[in-house]
C-alpha positions as semicolon CSV with decimal commas, in nm:
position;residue;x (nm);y (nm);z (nm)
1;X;5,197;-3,630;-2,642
2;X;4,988;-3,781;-2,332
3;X;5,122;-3,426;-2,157
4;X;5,015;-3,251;-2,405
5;X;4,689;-3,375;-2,398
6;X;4,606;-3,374;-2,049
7;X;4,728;-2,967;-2,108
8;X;4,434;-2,924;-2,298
9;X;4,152;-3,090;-2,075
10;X;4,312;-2,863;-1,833
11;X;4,293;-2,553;-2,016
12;X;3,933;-2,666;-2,095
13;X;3,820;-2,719;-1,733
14;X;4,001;-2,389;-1,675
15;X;3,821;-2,123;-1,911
16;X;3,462;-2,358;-1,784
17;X;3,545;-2,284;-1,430
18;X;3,605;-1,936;-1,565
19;X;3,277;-1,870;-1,783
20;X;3,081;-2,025;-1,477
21;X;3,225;-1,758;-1,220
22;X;3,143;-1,501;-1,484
23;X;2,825;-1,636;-1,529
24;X;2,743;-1,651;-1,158
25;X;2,834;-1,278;-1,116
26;X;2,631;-1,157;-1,409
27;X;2,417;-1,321;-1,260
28;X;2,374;-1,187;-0,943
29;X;2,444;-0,815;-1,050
30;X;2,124;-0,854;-1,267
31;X;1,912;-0,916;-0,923
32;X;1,734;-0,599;-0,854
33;X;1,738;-0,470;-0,471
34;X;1,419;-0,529;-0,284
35;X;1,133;-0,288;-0,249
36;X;1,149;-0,070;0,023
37;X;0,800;0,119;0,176
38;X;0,922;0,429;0,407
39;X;0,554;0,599;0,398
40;X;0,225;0,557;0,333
41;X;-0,040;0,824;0,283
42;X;-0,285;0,885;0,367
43;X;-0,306;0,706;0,716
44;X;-0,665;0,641;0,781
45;X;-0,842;0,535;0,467
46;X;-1,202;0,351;0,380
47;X;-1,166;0,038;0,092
48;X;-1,174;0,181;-0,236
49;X;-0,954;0,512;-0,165
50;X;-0,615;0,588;-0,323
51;X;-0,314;0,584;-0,077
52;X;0,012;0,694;-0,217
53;X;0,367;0,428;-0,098
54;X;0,658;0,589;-0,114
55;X;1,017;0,397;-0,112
56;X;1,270;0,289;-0,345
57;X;1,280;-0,017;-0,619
58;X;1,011;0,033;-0,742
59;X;0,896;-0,007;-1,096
60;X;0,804;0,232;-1,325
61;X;0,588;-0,028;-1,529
62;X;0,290;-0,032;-1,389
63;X;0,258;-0,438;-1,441
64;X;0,565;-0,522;-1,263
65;X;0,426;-0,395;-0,936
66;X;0,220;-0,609;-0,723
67;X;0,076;-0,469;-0,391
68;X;-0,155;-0,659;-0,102
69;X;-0,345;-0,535;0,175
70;X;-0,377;-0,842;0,376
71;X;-0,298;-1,043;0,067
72;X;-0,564;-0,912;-0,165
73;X;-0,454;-0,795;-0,458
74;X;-0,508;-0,389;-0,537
75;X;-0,502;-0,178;-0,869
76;X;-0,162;0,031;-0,952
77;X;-0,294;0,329;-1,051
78;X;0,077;0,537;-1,152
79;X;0,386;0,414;-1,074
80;X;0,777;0,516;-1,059
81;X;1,085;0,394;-0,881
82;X;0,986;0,610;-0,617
83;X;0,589;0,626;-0,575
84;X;0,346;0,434;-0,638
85;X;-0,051;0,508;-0,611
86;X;-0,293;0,253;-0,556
87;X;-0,667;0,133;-0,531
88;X;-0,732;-0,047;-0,154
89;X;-0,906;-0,337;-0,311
90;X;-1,283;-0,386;-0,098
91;X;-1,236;-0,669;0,211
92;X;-0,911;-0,555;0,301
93;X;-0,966;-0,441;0,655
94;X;-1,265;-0,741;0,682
95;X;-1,005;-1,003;0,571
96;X;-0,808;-0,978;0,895
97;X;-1,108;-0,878;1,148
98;X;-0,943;-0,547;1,242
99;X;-0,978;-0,190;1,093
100;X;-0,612;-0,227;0,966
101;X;-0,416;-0,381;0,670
102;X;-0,062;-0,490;0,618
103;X;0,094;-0,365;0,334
104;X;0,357;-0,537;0,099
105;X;0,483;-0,458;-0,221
106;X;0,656;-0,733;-0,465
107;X;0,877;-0,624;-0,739
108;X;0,974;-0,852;-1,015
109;X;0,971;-1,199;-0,747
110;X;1,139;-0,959;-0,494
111;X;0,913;-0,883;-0,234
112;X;0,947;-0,583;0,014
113;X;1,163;-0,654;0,353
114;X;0,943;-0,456;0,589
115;X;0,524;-0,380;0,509
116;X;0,358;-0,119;0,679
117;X;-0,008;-0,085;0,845
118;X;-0,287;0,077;0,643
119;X;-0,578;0,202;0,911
120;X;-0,931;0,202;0,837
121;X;-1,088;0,507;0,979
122;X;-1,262;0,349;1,217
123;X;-0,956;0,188;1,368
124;X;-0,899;0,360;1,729
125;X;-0,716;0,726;1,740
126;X;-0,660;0,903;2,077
127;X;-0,741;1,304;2,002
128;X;-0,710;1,414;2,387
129;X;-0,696;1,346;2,724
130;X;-0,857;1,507;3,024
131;X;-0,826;1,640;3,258
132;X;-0,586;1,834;3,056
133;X;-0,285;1,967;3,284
134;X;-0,232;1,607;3,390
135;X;-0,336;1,362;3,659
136;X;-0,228;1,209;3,978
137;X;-0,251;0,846;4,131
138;X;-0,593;0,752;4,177
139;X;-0,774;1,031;3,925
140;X;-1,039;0,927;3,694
141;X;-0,871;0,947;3,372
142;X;-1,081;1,015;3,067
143;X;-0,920;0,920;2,661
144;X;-1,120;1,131;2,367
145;X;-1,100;0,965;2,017
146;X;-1,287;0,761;1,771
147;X;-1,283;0,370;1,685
148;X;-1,356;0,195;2,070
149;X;-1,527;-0,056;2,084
150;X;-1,864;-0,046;2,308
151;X;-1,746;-0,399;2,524
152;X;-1,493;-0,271;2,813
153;X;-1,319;-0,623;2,821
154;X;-1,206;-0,529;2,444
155;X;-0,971;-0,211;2,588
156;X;-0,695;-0,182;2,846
157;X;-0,448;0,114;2,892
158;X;-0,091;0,046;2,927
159;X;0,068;0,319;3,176
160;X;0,441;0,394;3,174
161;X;0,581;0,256;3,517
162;X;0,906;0,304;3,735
163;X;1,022;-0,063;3,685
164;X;1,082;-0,248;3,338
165;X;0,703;-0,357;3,353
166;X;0,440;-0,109;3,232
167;X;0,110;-0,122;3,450
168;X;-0,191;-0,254;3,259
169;X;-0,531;-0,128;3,364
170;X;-0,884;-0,225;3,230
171;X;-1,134;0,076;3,151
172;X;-1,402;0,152;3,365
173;X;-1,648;0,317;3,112
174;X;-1,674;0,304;2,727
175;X;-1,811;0,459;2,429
176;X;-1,718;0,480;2,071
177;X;-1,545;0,852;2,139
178;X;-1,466;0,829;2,488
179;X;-1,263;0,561;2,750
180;X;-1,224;0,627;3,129
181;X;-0,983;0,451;3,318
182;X;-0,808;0,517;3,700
183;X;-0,451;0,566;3,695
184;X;-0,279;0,345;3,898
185;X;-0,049;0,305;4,178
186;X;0,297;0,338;4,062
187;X;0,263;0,551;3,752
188;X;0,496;0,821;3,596
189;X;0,474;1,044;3,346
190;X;0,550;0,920;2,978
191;X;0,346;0,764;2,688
192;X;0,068;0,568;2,735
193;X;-0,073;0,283;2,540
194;X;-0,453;0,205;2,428
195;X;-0,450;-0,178;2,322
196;X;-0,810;-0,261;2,198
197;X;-0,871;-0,667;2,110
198;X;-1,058;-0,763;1,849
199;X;-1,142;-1,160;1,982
200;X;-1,246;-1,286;2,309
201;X;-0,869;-1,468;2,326
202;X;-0,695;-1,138;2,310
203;X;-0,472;-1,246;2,017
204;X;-0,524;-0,970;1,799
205;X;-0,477;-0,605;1,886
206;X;-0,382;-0,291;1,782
207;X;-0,216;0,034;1,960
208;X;-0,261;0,389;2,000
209;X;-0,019;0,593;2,216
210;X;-0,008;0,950;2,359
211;X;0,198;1,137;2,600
212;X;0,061;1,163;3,025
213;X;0,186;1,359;3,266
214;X;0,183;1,201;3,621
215;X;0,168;1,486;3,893
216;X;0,290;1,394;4,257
């Protein structure tokens, strides 16, 4: 009898274990994959413009998709598991003090793994450089674009070195279109980096690169 008993509160604790497991595992097959973001377009955008993510996990239901630039809330326009097109909400690119905006989708409490960068179109762009068949050690170099900032301090140029170390150079002249910088000693050809800092402690900053050929 006692045997027979304790058989039963076995076979009890037995099929519990078993509906917890199977609970568990419904469980987590239920859990949707995070959001992915693989593009964003377009690039350069004012607040109040559409841009159009494109990824996976996504939701079709329009509610169920909540996306931030800089944390502020925008307006999901259409939506799929694929796309989804949406308002930039106004203060986005204020918000952070640069002309750029992370972006993050959440999904149903699942939030996306990687955000990407929304730029205003103010925020720096490198069109050309001159003089155009390349430069040599010591030439005046001059950067074309849109987006510097009139303080020379704000912009430095990173050029591709030799070593591990690239070779960081402050411009010389500045304008909203136009940087001019001297290449330096010890500088091959390869890409070269614009870093422009938006505070006087040179925390914040933002890149632009473009290819430079070095001449002996």
């Amino acid at each position: 009898m006692s045997f027979h008993i304790r058989g039963r509160k076995l076979a009890r604790i037995v099929l519990s274990n078993v509906l917890l497991v199977s609970s568990v595992a419904c469980h987590q097959e239920s859990v949707a994959p995070a959001p992915t973001i693989t593009s964003i377009d377009p690039q350069f955008v004012t607040e109040s413009d559409t841009v159009v993510l494109s990824g996976n996990y996504f939701s079709a239901s329009l509610s169920d998709n909540k996306v931030t630039f800089n944390g502020m809330l925008g307006t999901v326009i259409t939506a799929s598991a694929t796309a989804l097109a949406v308002n930039v909400p106004a203060g986005s690119f204020a918000r952070a003090g640069v002309p750029a905006a992370e972006v993050s989708v959440r999904v149903a409490n699942q939030a996306s793994l990687q955000n990407v960068l929304l730029k205003a179109t103010d925020y720096p762009r490198i069109s050309q450089l001159l003089p155009v068949g390349g430069v040599r050690v010591g030439d005046k170099l001059t950067i074309i674009g849109q987006g510097f900032l009139p303080n020379a301090a704000s912009s430095e140029v990173l050029f591709p070195s030799a070593g591990q170390s690239a070779l960081r150079v402050g411009v010389s002249s500045v304008s909203s279109s136009q940087l001019q910088v001297v290449v330096p000693a010890g500088a091959v050809s390869g890409a070269i980096w614009l870093i422009t800092y938006y505070d006087v402690a040179k925390t914040k900053y933002i890149s632009e690169t473009i290819p430079l050929s070095v001449n002996p």
